[in-house]
N, C-alpha and C positions, 0 to 999 in steps of 0.2 A: 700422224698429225697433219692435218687440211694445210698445203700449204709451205709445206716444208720440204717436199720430195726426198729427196737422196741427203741430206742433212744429218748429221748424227744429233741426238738427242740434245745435245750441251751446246751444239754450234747451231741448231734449230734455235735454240731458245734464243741465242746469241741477235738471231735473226728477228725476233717480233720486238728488239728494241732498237732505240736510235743509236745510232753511229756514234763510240763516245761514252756512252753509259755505261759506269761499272756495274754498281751495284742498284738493287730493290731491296725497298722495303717493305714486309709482311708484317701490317699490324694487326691485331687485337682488336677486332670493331667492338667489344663490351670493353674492353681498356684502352684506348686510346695511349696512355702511356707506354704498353708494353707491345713488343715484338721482335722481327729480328731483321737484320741488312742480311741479303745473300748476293753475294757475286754474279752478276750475270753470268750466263755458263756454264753455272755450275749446276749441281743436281742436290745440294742442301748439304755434301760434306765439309764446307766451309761458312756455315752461317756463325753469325754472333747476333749479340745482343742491341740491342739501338741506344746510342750511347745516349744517356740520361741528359734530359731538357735542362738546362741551367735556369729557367724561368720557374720548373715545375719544384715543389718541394720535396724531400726526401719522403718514402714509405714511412707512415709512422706519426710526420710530421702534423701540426695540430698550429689551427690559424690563434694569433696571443688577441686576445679581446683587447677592445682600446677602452681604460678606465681612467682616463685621465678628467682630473673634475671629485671623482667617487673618494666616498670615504674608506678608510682603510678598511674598515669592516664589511663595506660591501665591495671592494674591489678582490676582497683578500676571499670572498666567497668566491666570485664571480670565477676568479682564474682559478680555485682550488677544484671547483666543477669543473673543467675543464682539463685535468691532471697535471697543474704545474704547480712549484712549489714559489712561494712567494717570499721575499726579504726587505721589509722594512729599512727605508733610511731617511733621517730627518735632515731637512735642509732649512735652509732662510726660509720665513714665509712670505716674504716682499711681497707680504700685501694681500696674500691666500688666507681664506679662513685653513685657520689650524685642523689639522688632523685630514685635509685632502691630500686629493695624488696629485700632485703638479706634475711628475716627471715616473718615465717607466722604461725602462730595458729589458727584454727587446722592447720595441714599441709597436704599439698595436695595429692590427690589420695586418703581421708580417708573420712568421709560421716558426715555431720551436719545436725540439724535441718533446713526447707524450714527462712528463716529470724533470725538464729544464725548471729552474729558476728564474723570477720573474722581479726582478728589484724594482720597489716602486719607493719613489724619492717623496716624500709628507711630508708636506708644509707645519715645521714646527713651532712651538708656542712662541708670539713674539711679547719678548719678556717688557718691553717699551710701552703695553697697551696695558692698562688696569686688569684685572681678570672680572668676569661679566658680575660673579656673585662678592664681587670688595666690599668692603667696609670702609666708611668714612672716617676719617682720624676728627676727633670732636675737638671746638676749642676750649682748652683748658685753662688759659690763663686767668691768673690769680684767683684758682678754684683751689682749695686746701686740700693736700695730697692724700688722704684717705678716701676724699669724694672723690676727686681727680680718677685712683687705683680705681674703685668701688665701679665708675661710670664703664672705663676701658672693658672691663672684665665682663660687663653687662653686655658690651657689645662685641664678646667672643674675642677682644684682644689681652697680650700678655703684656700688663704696664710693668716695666723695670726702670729703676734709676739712675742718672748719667752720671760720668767721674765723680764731677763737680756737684752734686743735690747733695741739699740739704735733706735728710729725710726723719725727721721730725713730726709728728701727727699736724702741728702748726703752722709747718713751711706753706709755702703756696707754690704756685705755677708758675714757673717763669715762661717756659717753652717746650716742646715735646718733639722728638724726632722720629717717622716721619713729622714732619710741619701739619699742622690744624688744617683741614681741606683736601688733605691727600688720599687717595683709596690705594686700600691696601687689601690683600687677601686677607681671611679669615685665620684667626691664629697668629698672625704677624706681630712681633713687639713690639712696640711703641716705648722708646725711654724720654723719661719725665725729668728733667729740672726744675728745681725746686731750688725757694731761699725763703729763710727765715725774714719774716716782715720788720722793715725797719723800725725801731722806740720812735714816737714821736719826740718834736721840737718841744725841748721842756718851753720854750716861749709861746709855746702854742695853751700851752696851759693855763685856767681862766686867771686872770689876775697876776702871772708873772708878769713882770718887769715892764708894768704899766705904770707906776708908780701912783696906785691905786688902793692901796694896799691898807685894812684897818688899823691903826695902832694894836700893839700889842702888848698896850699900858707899861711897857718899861721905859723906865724914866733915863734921859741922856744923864750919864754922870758928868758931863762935862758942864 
């Protein structure tokens, strides 16, 4: 070895590095991850391995796609191509359209096992806001409860009647809950009060107690 003279092999080597230096490293130019540390010195009966990058991901590992925004349906493709398994969890929707990914664990751009699970948190239905295809609760008052029933049912709702109704073919509407203006889903009950309509003021009657009245040819016995 050019260089070395009278050096034995191990303390030649010893010789072509600096003063201080244990070990080299022999990597892998097609893997840059892989190789091995050898002792200066030595002649390869004490090599290992390079101890693994904490930067680098484990063999195997697989980058988590970022699906946040996406809908379940396509998030749930997205990472299923990918070989992870996915798990649905519904959260507030504060404010998300229903049925995205607000939230994901791992989260994306970060690297899981090939078939880890992948929770994605779905902005669930917020029960606060009418549903898109509701139905308008109609106003019924003082509509007679078999037009009253007849209407609701036309419009795909189920009318039923409160503690308190009257349910008589002739009662009328008092009020219906939900209240007249409200949308409601499709199918939703609607209960109807009802009351029998009050007799009129016999003094409403033509000729009562005006004293207008034609004789009735009976003669005063007094």
């Amino acid at each position: 070895m050019s260089g070395v003279g009278s050096f034995s092999a191990c303390s030649g080597m010893s010789a072509l590095y600096p003063s201080g230096l244990e070990k080299v490293a022999l990597v892998d130019v097609d893997a840059p991850d892989r190789g091995i540390e050898r002792p200066v010195g030595t002649d390869g009966g004490q090599d290992t391995a390079l101890p693994a990058d904490p930067d680098a991901g484990t063999a195997g590992d697989v980058t988590v796609p970022d699906v946040l925004g996406s809908s379940l349906d396509e998030a749930t493709g997205r990472l299923e191509e990918e070989g992870f398994l996915v798990e649905p969890v519904e959260v507030p929707a504060d404010g998300a359209t229903t049925g995205t990914v607000v939230g994901q664990e791992p989260e994306g751009g970060g690297t899981a096992a090939a078939g880890a699970t992948v929770t994605l948190h779905v902005a669930a239905e917020d029960s606060t806001q009418p549903p898109e295809d509701g139905v308008l609760v109609p106003d019924l008052a003082g509509r007679p409860v078999p037009e009253a029933f007849a209407e609701l049912e036309a419009l795909g709702l189920v009318p039923a009647y409160g503690p308190d109704s009257a349910q008589s073919a002739t009662a009328l509407v008092q009020q219906t809950d939900p209240a007249a203006g409200t949308t409601v889903a499709p199918g939703a009950t609607v209960t109807v009060t009802a009351a029998e309509e009050a007799p009129g003021d016999p003094t409403d009657e033509p000729g009562a107690g005006d004293g207008n009245q034609e004789p009735d040819g009976t003669a005063d016995a007094g």
